[in-house]
C-alpha positions in Angstrom: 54.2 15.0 -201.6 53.2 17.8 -203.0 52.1 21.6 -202.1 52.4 25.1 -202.3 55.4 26.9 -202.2 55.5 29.9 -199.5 58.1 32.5 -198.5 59.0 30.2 -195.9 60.8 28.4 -198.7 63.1 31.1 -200.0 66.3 29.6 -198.4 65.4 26.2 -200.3 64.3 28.2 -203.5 67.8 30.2 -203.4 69.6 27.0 -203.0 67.5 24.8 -205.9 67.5 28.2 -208.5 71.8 28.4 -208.2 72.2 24.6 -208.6 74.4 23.7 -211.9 71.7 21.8 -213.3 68.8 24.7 -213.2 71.6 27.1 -214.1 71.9 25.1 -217.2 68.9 23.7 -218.4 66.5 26.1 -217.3 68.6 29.5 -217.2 69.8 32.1 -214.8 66.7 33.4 -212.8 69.0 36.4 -211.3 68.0 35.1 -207.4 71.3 35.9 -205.5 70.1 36.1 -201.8 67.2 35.4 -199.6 65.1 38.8 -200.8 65.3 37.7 -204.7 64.0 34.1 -203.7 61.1 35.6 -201.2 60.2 37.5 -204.9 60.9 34.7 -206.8 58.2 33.1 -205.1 56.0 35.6 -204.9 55.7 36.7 -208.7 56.3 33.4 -209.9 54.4 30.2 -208.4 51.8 32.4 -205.8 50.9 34.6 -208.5 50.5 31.8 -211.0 48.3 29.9 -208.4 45.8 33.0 -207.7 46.1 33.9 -211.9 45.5 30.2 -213.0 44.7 27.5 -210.5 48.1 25.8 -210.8 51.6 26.4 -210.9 55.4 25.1 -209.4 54.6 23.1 -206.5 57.2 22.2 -203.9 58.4 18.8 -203.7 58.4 17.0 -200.0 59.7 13.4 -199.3 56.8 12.1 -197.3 58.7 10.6 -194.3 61.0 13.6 -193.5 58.6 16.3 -195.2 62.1 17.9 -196.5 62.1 19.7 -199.8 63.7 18.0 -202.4 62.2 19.7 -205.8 59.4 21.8 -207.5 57.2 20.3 -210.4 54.3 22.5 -211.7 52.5 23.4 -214.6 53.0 26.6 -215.8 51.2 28.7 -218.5 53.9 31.0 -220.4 52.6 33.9 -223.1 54.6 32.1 -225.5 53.0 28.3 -225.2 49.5 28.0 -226.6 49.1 25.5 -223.9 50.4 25.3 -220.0 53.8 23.1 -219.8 54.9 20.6 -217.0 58.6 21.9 -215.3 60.6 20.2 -212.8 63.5 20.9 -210.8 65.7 19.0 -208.2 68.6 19.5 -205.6 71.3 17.4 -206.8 71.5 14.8 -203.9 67.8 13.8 -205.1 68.4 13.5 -208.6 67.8 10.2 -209.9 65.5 8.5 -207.6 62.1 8.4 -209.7 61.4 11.3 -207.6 60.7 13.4 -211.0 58.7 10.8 -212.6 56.0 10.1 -209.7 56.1 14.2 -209.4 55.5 14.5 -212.6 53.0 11.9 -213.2 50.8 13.4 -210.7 51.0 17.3 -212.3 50.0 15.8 -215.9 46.7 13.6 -213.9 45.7 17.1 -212.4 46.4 18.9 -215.2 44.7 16.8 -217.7 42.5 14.9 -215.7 41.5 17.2 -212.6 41.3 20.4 -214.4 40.4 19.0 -217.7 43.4 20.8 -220.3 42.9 19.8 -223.3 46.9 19.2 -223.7 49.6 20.0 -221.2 53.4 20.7 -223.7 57.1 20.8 -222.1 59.6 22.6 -223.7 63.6 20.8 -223.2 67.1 22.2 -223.7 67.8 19.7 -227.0 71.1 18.4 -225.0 69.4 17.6 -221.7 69.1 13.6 -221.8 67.4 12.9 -218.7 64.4 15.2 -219.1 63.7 13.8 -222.7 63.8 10.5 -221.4 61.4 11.6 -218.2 58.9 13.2 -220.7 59.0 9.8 -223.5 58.0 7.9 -220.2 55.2 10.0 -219.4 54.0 9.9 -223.0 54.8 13.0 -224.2 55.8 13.2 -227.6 58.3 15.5 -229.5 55.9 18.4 -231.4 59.0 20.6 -233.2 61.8 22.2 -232.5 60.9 26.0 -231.5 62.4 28.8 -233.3 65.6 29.7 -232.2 66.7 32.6 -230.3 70.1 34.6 -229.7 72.0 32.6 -227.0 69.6 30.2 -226.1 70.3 26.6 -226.9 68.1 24.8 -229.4 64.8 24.0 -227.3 62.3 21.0 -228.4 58.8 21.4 -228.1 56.7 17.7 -225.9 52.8 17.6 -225.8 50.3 15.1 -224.4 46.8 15.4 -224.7 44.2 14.5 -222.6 43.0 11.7 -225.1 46.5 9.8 -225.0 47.0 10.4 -221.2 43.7 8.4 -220.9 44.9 5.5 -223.0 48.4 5.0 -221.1 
């Protein structure tokens, strides 16, 4: 299931943010303690869904209704085009939890709301997520240009057009 994240979630958010994958793939977001997640949420996915209709939702497992991820579109400054991102507590890695998440977020992106194109961007190294976004149809656009201490990052689109056709 999924649905908005609230500050009701910052112990959840605190605990998913300092996992080793997130710290590795997705970077350092600073969120130390249960003040910096309650922000977290606050200038990141509840400000994104008042700015633009869409953002990280929160990840439930429908029998249990415990929080298990987030997967969201976002819309960056840098992106011509809002992206898909996921994120998962260890223990629920693995289970096709990210794919049906995910395939649901591109539908409302490109389908519900009518994007032209939804893009992801990916760590070059991080195996799993390349082979998530080749399953959804999402094909490699470029590497993007490299910056000081950030690993090499590659560049997925889809458009609406080939979303249809899958």
């Amino acid at each position: 299931m999924l649905d908005e994240l609230s500050a009701d979630d910052a112990g959840f958010v605190l605990e998913l943010l300092n996992t080793p994958g997130f710290l590795r793939f997705i970077g350092d977001r600073g969120v130390r303690d249960h003040t910096g997640a309650e922000a977290y949420i606050a200038n990141g996915p509840l400000a994104s869904y008042a700015r633009h209709g869409f953002g990280l939702w929160r990840v439930r497992l429908a029998a249990t209704g415990e929080a298990i991820g987030i997967c969201g579109l976002l819309k960056r400054d840098s992106l011509p085009d809002p992206d898909i991102g996921y994120a998962y507590l260890p223990r629920h890695e693995g289970r096709g939890y990210a794919r049906e998440a995910a395939r649901a977020c591109l539908a409302h992106g490109l389908v519900t709301r009518a994007l032209p194109r939804v893009l992801a961007i990916v760590n070059h190294d991080n195996e799993r997520s390349i082979r998530l976004l080749e399953g959804l149809g999402m094909r490699h656009e470029r590497t993007l240009d490299p910056e000081p201490d950030v690993p090499r990052t590659e560049l997925y689109a889809i458009s609406r057009e080939d979303h249809e056709s899958l």
